[in-house]
C-alpha positions as CSV (number, residue, x, y, z in Angstrom):
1,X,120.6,-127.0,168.8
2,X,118.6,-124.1,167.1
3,X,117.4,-124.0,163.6
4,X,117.3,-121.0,161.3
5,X,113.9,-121.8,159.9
6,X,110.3,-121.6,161.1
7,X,108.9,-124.5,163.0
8,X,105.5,-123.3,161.5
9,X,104.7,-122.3,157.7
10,X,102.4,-119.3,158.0
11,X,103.1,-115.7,156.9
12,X,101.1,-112.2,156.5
13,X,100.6,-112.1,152.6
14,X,99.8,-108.8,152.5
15,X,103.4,-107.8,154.0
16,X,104.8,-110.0,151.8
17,X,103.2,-108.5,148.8
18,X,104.0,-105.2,149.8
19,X,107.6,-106.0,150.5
20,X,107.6,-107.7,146.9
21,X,106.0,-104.8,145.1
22,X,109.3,-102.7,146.7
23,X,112.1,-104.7,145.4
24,X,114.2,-103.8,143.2
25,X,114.6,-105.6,139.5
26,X,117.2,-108.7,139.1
27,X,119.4,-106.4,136.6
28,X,120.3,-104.3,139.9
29,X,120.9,-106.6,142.4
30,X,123.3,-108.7,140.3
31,X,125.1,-104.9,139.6
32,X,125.2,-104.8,143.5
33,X,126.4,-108.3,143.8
34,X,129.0,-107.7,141.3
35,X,130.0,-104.7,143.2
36,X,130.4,-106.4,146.3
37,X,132.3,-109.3,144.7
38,X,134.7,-107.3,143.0
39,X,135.6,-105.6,146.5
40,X,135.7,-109.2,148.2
41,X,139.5,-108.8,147.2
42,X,141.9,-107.5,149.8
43,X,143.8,-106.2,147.2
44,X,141.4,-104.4,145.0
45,X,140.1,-102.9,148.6
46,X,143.7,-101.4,149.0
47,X,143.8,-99.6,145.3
48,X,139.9,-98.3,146.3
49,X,141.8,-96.9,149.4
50,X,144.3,-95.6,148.0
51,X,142.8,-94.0,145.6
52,X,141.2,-91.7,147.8
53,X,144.1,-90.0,148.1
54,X,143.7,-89.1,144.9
55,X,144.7,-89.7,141.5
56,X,147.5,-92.0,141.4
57,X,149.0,-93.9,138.2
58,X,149.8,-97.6,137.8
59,X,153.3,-97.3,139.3
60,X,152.6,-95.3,141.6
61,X,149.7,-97.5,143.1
62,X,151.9,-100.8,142.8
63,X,154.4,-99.0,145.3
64,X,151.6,-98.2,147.6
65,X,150.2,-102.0,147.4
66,X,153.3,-103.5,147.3
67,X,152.6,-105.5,144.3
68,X,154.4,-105.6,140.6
69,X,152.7,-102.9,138.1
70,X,151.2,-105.5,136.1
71,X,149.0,-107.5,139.0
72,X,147.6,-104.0,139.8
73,X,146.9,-103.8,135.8
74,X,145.1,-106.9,135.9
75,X,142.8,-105.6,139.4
76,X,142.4,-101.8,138.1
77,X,140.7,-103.4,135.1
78,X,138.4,-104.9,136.5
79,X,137.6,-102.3,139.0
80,X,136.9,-100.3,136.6
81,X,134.9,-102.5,134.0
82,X,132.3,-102.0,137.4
83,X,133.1,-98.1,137.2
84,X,134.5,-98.2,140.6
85,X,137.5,-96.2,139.1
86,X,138.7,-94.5,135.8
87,X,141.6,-94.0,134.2
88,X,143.5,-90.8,132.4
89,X,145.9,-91.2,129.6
90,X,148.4,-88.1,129.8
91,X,151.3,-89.0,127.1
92,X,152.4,-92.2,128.2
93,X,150.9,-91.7,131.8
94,X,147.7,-93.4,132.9
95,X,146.5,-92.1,135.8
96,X,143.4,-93.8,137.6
97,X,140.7,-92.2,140.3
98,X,137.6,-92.7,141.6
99,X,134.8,-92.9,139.4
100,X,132.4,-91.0,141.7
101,X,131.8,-89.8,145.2
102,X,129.3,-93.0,145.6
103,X,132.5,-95.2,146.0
104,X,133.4,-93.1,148.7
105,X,130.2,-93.4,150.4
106,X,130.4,-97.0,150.0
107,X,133.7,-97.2,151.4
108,X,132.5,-94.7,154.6
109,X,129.8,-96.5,155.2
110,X,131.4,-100.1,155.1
111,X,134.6,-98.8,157.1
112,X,131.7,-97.7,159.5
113,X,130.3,-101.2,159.9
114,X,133.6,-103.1,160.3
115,X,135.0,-100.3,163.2
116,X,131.8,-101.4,165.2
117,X,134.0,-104.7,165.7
118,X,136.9,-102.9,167.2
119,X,136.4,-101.2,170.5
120,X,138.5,-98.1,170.2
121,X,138.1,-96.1,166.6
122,X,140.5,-97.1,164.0
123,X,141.9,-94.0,162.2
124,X,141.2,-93.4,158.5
125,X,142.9,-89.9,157.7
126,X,142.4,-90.7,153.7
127,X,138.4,-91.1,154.4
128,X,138.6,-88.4,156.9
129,X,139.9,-86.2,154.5
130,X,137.5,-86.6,151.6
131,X,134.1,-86.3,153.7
């Protein structure tokens, strides 16, 4: 059986300083963990997706998830309290999107990772079409 620790406590301590001196503060790792968190959820990862499409209101993205309008209340809240989308009112209309094109990159770049798994491509006409 093999261990995922050293057998032998020794290290360079001026790569270790140097590696320290380039980290970035607590406040923005806990942001990234947060982010990552909040798109731990299946769900959430569908509205993201969807979205891409474009702007879409509440109804509208429940038909596309397949869930009742007020669960996807509940997740697009909390998607966007992390800015991952925003919303529109129009009347008595809210319409959500996107917050950014960093989402999107986030979402490219992740869909990248996960199609390495696969051995044919998986096709993603909504990311396709926003690059």
């Amino acid at each position: 059986m093999t261990t995922d620790i050293c057998s032998e406590l020794r290290f360079d301590k001026d790569k270790i300083e140097k590696i320290k001196t380039k980290l970035v503060p607590n406040v923005v790792v806990d942001g990234l963990a947060d982010t990552f968190k909040v798109l731990s959820d299946p769900t959430r990862v569908k509205i993201v997706l969807a979205l891409l499409g474009g702007e879409l209101c509440v109804c509208e993205i429940a038909e596309v998830v397949g869930m009742s309008q007020s669960a996807i209340s509940h997740q697009l809240r909390k998607l966007k309290d992390l800015r991952l989308v925003k919303r529109r009112k129009s009347a008595k209309m809210v319409y959500y999107s996107l917050d950014d094109d960093h989402i999107i990159q986030l979402l490219t770049e992740c869909m990248g990772h996960v199609q390495e798994e696969f051995r044919e491509p998986i096709s993603m006409p909504l990311i396709e079409n926003v690059k």
